[in-house]
Every structure is written in C-alpha cells, then in structure tokens.
N, C-alpha and C positions, 0 to 999 in steps of 0.2 A: 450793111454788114452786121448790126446790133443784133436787128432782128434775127438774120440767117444766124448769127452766135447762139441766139435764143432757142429760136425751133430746133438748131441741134441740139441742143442741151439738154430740152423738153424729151427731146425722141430720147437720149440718154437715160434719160431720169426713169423714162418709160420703159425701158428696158429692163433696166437692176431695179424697175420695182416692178414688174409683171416675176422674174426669177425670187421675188422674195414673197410673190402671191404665191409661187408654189411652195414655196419653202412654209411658210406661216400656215396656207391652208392645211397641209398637210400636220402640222404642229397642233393646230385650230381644232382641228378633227380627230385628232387623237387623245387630245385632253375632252373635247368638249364630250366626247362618246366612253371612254375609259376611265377619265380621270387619271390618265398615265402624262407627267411632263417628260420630255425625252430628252436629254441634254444631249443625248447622242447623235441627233438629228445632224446637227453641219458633219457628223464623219459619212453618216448614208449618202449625204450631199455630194461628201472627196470620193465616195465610193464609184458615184454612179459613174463621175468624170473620168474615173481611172478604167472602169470598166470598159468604157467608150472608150481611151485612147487605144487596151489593148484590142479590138476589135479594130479599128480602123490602122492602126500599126500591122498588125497580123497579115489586114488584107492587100495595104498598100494602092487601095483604090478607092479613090474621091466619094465612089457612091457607098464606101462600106459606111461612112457616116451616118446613114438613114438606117443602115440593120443596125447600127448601134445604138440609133434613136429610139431603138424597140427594146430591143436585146440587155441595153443597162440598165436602164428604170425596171425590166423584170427579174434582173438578177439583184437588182436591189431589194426587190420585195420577198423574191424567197430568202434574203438575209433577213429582212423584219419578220417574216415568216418561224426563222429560228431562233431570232432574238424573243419574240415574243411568246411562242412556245415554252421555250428553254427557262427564259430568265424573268419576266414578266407577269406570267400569269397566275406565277406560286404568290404574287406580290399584293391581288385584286382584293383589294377591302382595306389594305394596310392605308398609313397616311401616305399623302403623297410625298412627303421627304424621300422615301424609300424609294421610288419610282425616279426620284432626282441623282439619289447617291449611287441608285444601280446602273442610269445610263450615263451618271460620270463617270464611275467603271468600265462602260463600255467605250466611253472617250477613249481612255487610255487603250483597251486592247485595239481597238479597230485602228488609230490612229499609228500605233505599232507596226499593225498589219502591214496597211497602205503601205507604209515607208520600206519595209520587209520585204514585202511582193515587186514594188515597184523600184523603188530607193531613192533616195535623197535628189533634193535638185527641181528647178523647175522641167516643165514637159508644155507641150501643145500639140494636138492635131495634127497628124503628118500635113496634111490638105483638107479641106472642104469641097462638097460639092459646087460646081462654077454656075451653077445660079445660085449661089449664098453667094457669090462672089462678089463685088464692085456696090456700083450705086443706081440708085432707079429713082430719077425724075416726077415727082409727085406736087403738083400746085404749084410747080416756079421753085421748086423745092430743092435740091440731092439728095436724098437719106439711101444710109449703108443697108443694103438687102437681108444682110444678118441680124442687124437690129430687128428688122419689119418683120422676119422671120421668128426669132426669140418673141416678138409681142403678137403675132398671129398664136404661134403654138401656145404659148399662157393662158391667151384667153379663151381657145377651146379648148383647154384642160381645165381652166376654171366654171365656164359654162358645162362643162360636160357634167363636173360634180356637181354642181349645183343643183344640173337635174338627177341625177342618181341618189342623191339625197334625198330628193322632197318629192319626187314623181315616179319615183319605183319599188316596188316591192322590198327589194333590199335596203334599200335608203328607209323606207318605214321600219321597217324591221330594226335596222341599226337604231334611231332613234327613241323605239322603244323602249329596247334595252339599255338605254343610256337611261333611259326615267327608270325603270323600274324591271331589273334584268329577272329577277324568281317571279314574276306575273308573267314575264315573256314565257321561262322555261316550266312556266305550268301550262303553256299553251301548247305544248308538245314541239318547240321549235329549241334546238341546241346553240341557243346566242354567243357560247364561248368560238365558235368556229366564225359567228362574224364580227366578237372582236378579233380576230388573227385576221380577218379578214380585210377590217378596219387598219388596221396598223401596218399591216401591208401595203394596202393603199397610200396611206402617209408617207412609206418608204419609198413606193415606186415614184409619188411626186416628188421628194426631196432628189432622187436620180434622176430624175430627167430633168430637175432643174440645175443640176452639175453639166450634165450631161452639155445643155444649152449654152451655161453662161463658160465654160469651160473652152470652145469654139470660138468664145469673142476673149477672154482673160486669160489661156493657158492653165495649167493645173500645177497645186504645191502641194507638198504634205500637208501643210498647214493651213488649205484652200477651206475648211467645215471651221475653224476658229473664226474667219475673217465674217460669216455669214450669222453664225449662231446667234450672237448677244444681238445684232439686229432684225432676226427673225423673233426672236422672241420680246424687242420692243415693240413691233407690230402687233403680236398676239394681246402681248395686254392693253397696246393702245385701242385695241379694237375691241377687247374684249375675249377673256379667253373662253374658246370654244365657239366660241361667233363665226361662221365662216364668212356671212356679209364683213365682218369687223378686218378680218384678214386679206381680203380685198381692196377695202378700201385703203386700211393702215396699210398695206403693201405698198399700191402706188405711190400714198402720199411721203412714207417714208424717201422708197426713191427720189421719189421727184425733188423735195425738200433737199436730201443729200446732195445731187449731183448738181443743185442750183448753187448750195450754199460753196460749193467747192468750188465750183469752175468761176468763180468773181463776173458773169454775165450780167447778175443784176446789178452790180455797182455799174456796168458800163451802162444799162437803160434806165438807170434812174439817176446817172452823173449829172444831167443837168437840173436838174432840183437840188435848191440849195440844200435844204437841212436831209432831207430822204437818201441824198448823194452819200451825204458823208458817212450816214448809217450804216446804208449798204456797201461801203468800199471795207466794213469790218467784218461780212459774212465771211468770207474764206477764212479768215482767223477764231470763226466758231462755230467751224467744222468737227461734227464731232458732236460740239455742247446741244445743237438745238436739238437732234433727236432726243437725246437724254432726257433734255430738261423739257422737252414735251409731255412725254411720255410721267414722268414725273407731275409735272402738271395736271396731267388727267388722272389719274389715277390718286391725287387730293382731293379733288373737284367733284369727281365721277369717278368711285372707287371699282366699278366695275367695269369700266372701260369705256368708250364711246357709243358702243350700242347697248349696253346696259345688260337685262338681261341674255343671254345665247338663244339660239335656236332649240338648244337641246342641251339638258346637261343633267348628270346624275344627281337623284336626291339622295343620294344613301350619304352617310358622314365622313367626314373624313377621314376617318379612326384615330387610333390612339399611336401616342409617337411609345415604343418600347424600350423604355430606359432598361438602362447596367442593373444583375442582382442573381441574387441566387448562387453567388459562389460559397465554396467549402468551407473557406475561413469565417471564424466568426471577428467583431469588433478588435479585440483584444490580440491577437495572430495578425489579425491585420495591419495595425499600430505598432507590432514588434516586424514586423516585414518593411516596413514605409520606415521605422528609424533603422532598420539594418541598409534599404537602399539607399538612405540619405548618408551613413558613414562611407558607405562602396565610392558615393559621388564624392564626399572629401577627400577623402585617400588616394581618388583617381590621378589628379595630377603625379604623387610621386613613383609612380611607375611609369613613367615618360623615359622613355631612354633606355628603361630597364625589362618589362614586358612589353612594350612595343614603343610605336614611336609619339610625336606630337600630332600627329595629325587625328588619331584617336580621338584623343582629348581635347583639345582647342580647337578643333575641326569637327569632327561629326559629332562628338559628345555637344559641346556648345551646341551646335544644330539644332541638335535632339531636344534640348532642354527650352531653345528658345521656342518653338515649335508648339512646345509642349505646354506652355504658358499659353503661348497663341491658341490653344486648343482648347485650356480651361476658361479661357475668357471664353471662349462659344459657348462652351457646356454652359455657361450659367443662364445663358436668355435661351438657350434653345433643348436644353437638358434638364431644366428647373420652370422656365416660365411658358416654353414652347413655342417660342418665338423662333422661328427658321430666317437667319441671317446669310443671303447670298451674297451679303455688300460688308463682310465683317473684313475681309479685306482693307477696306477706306479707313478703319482707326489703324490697323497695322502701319499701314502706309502714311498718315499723318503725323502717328509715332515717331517714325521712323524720321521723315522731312524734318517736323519740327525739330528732333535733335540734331538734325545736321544742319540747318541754317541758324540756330542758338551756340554751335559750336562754330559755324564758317564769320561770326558776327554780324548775318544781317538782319536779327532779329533786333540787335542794338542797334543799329543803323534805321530800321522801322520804327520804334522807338521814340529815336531822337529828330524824325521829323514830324513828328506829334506837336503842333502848335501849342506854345506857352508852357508845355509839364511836359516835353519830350526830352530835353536839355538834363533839367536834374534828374527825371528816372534816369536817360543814359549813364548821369553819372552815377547815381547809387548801384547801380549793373556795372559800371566800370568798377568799383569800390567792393563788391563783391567778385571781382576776378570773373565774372558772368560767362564772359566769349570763348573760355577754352575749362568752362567746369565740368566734368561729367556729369555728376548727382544734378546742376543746374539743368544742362541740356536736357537730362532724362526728361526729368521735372515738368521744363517748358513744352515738349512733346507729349507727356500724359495729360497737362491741362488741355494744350489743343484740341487733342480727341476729345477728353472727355465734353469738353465745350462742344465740337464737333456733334460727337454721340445725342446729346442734349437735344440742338436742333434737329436731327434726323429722327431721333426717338419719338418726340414733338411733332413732326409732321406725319413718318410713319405709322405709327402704333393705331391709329387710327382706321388702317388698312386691316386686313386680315387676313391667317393664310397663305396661299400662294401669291398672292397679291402685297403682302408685308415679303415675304420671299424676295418679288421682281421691285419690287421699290429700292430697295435697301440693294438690291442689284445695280440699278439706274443711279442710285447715288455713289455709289463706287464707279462705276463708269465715267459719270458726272467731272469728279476728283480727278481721275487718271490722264480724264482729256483737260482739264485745267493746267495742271502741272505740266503735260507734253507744249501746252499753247501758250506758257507763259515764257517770258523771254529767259533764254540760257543763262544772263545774266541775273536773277533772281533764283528761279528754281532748276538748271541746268536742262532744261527742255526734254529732249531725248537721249542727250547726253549725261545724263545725271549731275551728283553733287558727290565730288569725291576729294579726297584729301586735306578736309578739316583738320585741324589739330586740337586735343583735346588734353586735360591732365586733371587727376584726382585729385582736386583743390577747390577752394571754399576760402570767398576771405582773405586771397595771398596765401591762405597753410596750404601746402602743396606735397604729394608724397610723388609727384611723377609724372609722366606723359604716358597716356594709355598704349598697352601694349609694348611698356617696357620697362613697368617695373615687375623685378624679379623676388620673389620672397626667399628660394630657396634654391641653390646653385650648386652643385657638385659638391653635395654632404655625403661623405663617406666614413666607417666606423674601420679603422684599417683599410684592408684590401677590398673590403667592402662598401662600395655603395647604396647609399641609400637614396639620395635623388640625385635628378640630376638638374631640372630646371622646374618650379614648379612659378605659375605667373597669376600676379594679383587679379588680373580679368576675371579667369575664370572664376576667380569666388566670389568676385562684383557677381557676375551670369546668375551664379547660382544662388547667392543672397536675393537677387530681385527676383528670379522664381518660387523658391522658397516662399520669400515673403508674399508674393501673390496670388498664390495656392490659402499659403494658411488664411490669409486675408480672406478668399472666398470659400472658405472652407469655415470660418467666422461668422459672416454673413448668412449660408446657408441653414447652420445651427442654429442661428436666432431665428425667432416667431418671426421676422421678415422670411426669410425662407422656408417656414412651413408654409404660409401664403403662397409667394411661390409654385411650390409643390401643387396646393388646391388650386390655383390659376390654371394651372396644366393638367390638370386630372381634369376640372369643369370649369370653366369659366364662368357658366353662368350662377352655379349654387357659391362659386366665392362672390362674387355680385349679389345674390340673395342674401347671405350671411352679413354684408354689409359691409364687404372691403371695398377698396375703391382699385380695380384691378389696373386702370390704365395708370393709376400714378407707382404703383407698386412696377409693371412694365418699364416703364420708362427710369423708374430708381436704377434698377437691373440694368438695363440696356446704358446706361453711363458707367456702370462700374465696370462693366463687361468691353464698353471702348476703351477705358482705363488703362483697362491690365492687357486689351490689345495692342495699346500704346508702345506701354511698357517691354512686352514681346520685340515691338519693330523700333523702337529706339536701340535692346539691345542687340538687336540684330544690324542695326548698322552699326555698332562701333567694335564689332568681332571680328569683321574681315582685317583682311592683308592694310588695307587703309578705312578712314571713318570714312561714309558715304553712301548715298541711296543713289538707287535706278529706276525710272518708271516702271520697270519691268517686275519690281515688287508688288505694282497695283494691281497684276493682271488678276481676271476673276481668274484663274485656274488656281489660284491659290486659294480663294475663298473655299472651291471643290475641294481641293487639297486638307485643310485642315478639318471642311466636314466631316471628311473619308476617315480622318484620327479623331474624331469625336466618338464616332457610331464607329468605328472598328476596336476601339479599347473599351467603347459603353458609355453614353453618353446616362445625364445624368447621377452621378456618379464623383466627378471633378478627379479623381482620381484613374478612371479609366481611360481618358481623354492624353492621360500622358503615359500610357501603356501602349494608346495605339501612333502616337508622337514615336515610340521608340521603336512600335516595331516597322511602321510606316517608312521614316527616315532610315533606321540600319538597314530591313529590308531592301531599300533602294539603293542605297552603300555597296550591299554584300553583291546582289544582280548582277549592278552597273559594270562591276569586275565580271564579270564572266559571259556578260551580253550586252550588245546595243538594244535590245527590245524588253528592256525589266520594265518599264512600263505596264506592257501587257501583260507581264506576271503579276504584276502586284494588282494591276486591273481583277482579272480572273481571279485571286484571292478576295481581293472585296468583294467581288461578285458574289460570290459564294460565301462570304462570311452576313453579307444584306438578307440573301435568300434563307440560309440555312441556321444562321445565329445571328440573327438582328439586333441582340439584347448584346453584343460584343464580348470581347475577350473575356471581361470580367466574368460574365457567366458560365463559361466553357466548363468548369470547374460542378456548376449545380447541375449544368445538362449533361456531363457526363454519366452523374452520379446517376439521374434519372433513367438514361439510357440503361443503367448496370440492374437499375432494379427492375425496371420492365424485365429485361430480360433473365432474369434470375426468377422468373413469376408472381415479383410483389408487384400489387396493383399501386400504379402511382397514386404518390401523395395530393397531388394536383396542388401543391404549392413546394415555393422550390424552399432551398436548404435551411433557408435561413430570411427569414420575414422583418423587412424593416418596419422600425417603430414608424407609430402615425405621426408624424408630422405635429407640434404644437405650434397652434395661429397665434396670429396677435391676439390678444383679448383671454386666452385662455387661463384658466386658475392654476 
C-alpha cells in the first residue's frame, strides 16, 4: 500500500510539474530572449482554460476537447501577439521594472476580462474525451490516463522547443538577437517580428498548459494567481532564461510539492526512528520548502542552478526613470505640500457636514496609510534602486507585530524567557505594555526593522531581478509561516482580530482607540461646525507626517546623495570610495521601518484592531509599486500622489462597476508606456509638448533641474 501511495504521488508530482515546465519554459524564454519578466503570465495561463472551456461548452462533444487543444493555446498567442505589439515593445531597452509594472497592469485588465466574459464561480470541462477517461494498468500499476496524457503532451512540447531553439534556423535567429539584436538587424533580418514571435510562443505555452491542467483541476478566475509565484520560483531556481533550468526546476518543483503535501513520506520512512518523525512534519511545511529552496540558491548560487542561460541579452539594464520636470519650482511646491497638509487637518470637521464618515476615517485613512506604505518603497527603490517585490513582508510584520503586542502574547513570549522573562514581563506590565498604542506600534517597527536587517543582509548581495525574486521568496516565506502557525499564536488563516488597545503609556491613559472623541456636535447658534471629529485619525496622520519628513530628512543629508550616485552608477559610487552595500542595507531598514509603521497603522483603523493573512499577499507588493511609478518614484512625494490617486481611483470605479480593476489597470498601462517618469512630471511634459508644437525647438532638459546631489565627504 506505501509503495502504490508513493508511485501515485510521484505520477502526481509529475503532473503539476510537467504544467509548470510549460509555464516556466515559456517565462524562461521570454526573459532569457527579451529581457521582458511577464507577471501577466498565470492570466495567459486562466486564458487559455477559459478558452478551452468555451470551445468544448459550445460544441458539447467529448471530442471538441482536442480542437480546443489547438484552438486555445493559439488564441492565446495572438493575445501575446497584441500584448506585445501594443504594450511591450515601446518598453525594449528600458529597465526591467517597467516590463514588471506593465504586466501587473495587465494582471488587473486580463483578470477583469476573464471574470467579465465568463463570470464569477468555479467551471470545469463539460466532458473529456473517453480515452482520457479511467485508468491504464502500467507495471502492476493503475495510473489515471489524464495524468499520462498531461505528461506525454509536456514533454513533447518541451522536446519540441528545445529543438526549435538550438537546431533551427529560427531558434538561431532568436538567440542571436537576444546577444546582440543591431548586429542581427544590420544583417538585413527584422528581429522585432521574432521577438513578437517569441513572446507569442511563451503565450501559446502558458495556454496550453491551462488548457491541460484545467481538465484534471476545473477552472477559477483566480486559476493564473494559484500558478504565478511558483512558476517564477522555478525560473530563478533554474536560472532565469535557462530553458534546461526550467525543466528541471519544473519537475523538481512539482514533485517536491505534492510529496511534501500528500504526508506519503512520513508513511515510508515511519519506521525509522528519528527520519520518521521528521518526516510526519513535511505536510505542515507545505508551502515553506519551495520558498526557502529557492531562497537557498539564489545565496549560494546567485544565478540560479545552471548558472549561466543558454542565451541572454548583453545590453544593460537601463536606467530606472525617477519623478521631475514638473512646473513648480521648490518654493510653490512647499506652499502646495503645507496648503495639503492644513486641507488633511480640517478634513475631519466636515464629517457630517459635506459628507459623511466614511470619507474620512474610511478612504482618507486608506489613502494616507497607503501612502506612507509607498514612501517607504520610493526610498530603496526610487533612491538606491533596489526593486522590492517582497516589501510587502515588513507591512505585514508591522502590522502582526502590533497586534500580538496588543492581544498580549508578546508578554506572554517574554515571560517564558528563562531567568529575565519574569521581570521584563513585569517591567511591560508596569508600563501598561498589552493595550498601549505608541507601545504596540513601536514593537511592530522594531520587528521589521530587525526583520528588514536580516533580509537586507542576505539579499543585497543579489542583484537585479534576482534582489527582485528574493525579496519576493521572503514574503512568501512569512505568509506561509503565519498561515502554518497554530491559530492559537498567529490566528492561522483566520487572522488576529479583536485586540483591544488604548492611548496610554504608564497607566496615563486618554482612551480606548477608536473612541475617543475630541470634538462632538460644536455648533456656533444654528450653525454647526462639527459634528464628530476622532483622535485616530490625527494618530494616522501624525505617524505619516512624521514618516515622510523623517525620509525626507534622510534623503537631504550626504547619506542620500550617495544614495542618489548608487542609483545613477554603482560602480563610480564604489570607485569614489563609498561602501555601496552598507549604505544599501542602511536604507533597506529604514524603508522596512516606515513599512511597519504603514501596516501597524493599518491594523488598528478598521472596524476592530486586527490583521489577516491576506494583507501578506504579493498583489500588494504590485499594488504599492503601481503608486510608486504612477505618482514618480524617486521623489517621496510622488509616491503619495499616486497612493491617492490609485486608492480614490478605485473608490470612485468600484461605485459604478465591478471591473475598475481593468480600468485602473489600462491607466497604468498607459501611464508605464507613455509617462514613466509619473504624475509628477505631467506638468514638464506638457509644457514640452506646447513648445514643440508652437515651433520652439526643445530644450532637451525639462522645467526645472535638480541640484546635484552632495555626498558624504563633500566640502
């Protein structure tokens, strides 16, 4: 019985990792050839499936399965055909963040679509053909005929490219251009048609591996989330652009998952004493081992398991294009920033009177915590250039840490600290610790920033897209910690909700958050003037405030002209004689900090104090990019422009459609493609536009030039 447990497992494993060799290859091949990462990739994935079902729904016959076999995977490619066309190609040369932010834009539209066209709910396959059907007898065997089928077709689609790659005309071609695309197009061959070519091909494998695994798992709207972030642990496990790397890391991916879940190996290695008990802990870290593999190598072996690719562009990465060039100069700008900061005090007393609370203690709060969340990116990735996919993981620790410092089991950890846990608990009791705000916050920005410390310290080392997918893997990492930890600790998947907390230090106490009131039905006569105005929101706004000016601080010291020359070159701040990784890693803790500070006060603004795993999800990491680069990164002040417009945006939609996603999607899109340099800019490129066409020859530099930067060392 062990064994038959075993070999089905195996064939399992072989399965979901033959669908994730097409998934990765196709990933594989698109970066290693373009240099394009595609986050949009698991929607091509929901596409293909969905494609497939309408096709076999339509025909209502078993064998329409096999035209859909055909039919999805190339309707998914003439969609990468106009993704890549369209939105893609204006992009070639830029860094690749922009290649990241524009196909998490197309997250949102496509994922819209699907649920639009199709609608909400699961779906499956009306039928299958009945030779997919049953089981077939193989060595004393049973294995289910769909599986054998899903790993026959993989691995002639992956044998196929392999040789299309490396023994055909086109496969050369492609490769060439991936080294060196103006020595191809001086050879008289037009290499933009095979990357559309290329990327195509990516697409039609991401659909056909929907198409497959969608026949054995049923199809969701949210069927490209469930594959994404483990396709793209494969790619860097393997190595990105590696298509050997994406084979291999496919399988072993799979295989590893569906052992570690299904608890088979605790059952064949129960009789060994110490081995047994090891293994009866696999299915409880489900989840962790990819992660922390992937992680693993990519310390070890920064470039993945096969090291170099097969093929991979040498041109540079280019340059990330920070906020600039708007109309205002310094001084307009400083009288604009204290006019919005009085608009946010006075906001509260109009509660009641031009509209209602939810304005303000509702989406205002949002906005502003959001928005902090925002500036903390801008600084490692708008200053130093460090692209954080995992900037989510200090939100999130933020956020826990203040709710287990307010639920008291931080004092309870504490106090079973042998010999010194006794009296810290009570010096923590003697400060009123278990229900302080300012305390909780506190214990939550340490975390992270300890957090940040360690992650800064292993990552920074990496480079790249590779600091990128790390710092990815370690929010992952976190997400599945907290989901695996007992509900009695960290609330599991259930969260942590209904702390109780009050604005005290010490016994001095002004209240229980979220209910004290400063200002109550002041009226002057018949006239009112408020009606409720609540001490929260000027906690919110005080700890944004002060976490802006704080890095707004930082940035204007000689630390932050470094900075600035880290991101411009790295290598002449290294000649010059700074020491660029410890300078890195400064930043990258201040920047978990004030992320902290973001998701501590975002749990204690809702209806009750309390976090959910569902705050770790990476779509939030995309999310705050998206307000980084849509208000101007670089900047710290554009970051919470696109915080507001981002957040109201989706406010103002949500009301008048279920699909604002895809709007706001199609706005970033077009704000990546056509104004990179973010809102903040709109202002110098207007002006630009007005003199072109007015017949002044541009200035070739925009309105207003900022000063150089002073380094440390400078006189």
């Amino acid at each position: 019985m062990v064994v038959e447990a075993l070999v089905d497992q195996l064939l399992n494993g072989l399965t979901i990792g033959v669908v994730y060799v097409l998934l990765a290859a196709g990933l594989s091949i698109v970066f290693g050839v373009m240099d394009v990462i595609n986050f949009a990739h698991g929607e091509l994935y929901a596409l293909g499936a969905y494609f497939a079902f309408s096709v076999t729904t339509a025909a209502g016959d078993p064998n329409a399965f096999w035209v859909a076999l055909l039919l999805a995977p190339a309707a998914v490619a003439v969609v990468g055909v106009g993704v890549e066309r369209l939105t893609i190609r204006p992009l070639y040369g830029r860094n690749p963040l922009y290649h990241i932010l524009l196909t998490f834009g197309l997250v949102l539209i496509l994922k819209d679509v699907v649920e639009f066209v199709w609608g909400p709910g699961n779906k499956s396959y009306p039928v299958t053909p009945g030779v997919l059907q049953g089981q077939v007898a193989v060595a004393g065997f049973d294995f289910p005929r769909y599986s054998l089928f899903v790993i026959a077709v993989g691995s002639l689609m992956a044998a196929g490219t392999w040789y299309a790659l490396n023994d055909t005309r086109v496969g050369l071609v492609v490769r060439a251009g991936a080294q060196d695309r103006e020595m191809v197009r001086h050879l008289g061959i037009e290499v933009d048609r095979y990357y559309t070519l290329v990327f195509a091909f990516g697409a039609a494998l991401a659909g056909l591996a929907g198409v497959v695994l969608a026949g054995r798992n049923g199809l969701e709207v949210a069927m490209g989330d469930s594959v994404i972030i483990p396709a793209f642990v494969i790619v860097v496990l393997g190595g990105l652009g590696s298509f050997r790397g994406a084979v291999v890391g496919g399988l072993v991916v799979g295989v590893v998952q569906t052992l570690t879940r299904s608890g088979v190996v605790a059952e064949v290695f129960a009789p060994v004493p110490v081995v047994g008990e090891l293994a009866a802990l696999l299915p409880a870290l489900e989840g962790l081992v990819v992660f922390g593999l992937m992680i693993a190598v990519l310390l070890f072996r920064p470039r993945g398991l096969f090291g170099n690719p097969e093929w991979q562009s040498s041109e540079g990465e280019g340059d990330l294009l920070v906020g600039g060039g708007g109309a205002l100069g310094s001084v307009w700008r400083r009288r604009l920033a204290l006019g919005a900061v009085a608009l946010l005090i006075v906001a509260p007393f109009g509660v009641g009177l031009a509209y209602d609370g939810f304005v303000v203690y509702s989406l205002l709060v949002s906005i502003l915590v959001w928005a902090l969340f925002a500036v903390s990116l801008d600084l490692v990735m708008g200053y130093a250039g460090l692209v954080s996919l995992g900037h989510v993981l200090f939100y999130g620790v933020g956020a826990y840490g203040t709710v287990l410092a307010a639920d008291g089991r931080v004092t309870d950890l504490v106090a079973a600290v042998p010999a010194v846990g006794s009296p810290l608990a009570a010096g923590l009791g003697a400060l009123g610790y278990a229900d302080s705000l300012p305390l909780a916050l506190l214990t939550g920005v340490a975390a992270a920033a300890a957090v940040a410390w360690v992650v800064g310290y292993l990552s920074i080392r990496v480079a790249g897209v590779y600091f990128a997918m790390i710092t990815l893997g370690f929010a992952e990492l976190f997400r599945q910690v907290v989901v695996k930890l007992p509900a009695s600790w960290a609330g599991s998947t259930d969260g942590l909700y209904g702390a109780e907390l009050s604005y005290s230090v010490a016994g001095v106490s002004l209240g229980e958050v979220g209910d004290v009131v400063l200002v109550e039905g002041v009226a002057a006569g018949p006239v009112v003037l408020a009606r409720e105005v609540r001490l929260l929101y000027f906690v919110v706004l005080a700890g944004v405030l002060g976490g802006y000016l704080l890095a707004r601080r930082v940035i204007e010291a000689p630390f932050g002209g470094v900075l600035t020359a880290i991101r411009e070159s790295e290598a002449r701040a290294q000649f010059l004689g700074y020491n660029v990784v410890a300078h890195k890693r400064r930043v990258f803790v201040l920047s978990g900090a004030l992320a902290a500070l973001a998701g501590g006060l975002q749990a204690v603004t809702g209806l009750v104090v309390g976090v959910g795993p569902s705050l770790l999800h990476w779509i939030n990491s995309g999310e705050v990019i998206v307000m980084a680069v849509l208000g101007g990164m670089g900047t710290l002040y554009g970051p919470i422009l696109g915080a507001a417009v981002f957040r109201g945006g989706q406010e103002l939609l949500s009301t008048y459609t279920g699909q604002w996603r895809a709007l706001l999607g199609l706005v970033f899109v077009l704000f990546v493609v056509f104004l990179p340099r973010g809102i903040v800019s709109l202002p110098g490129e207007l002006q630009r536009r007005l003199r072109e066409r007015g017949g002044d020859p541009p200035t070739g530099a925009p309105a207003e030039t900022p000063a150089e930067p002073k380094l440390e060392g400078d006189d």
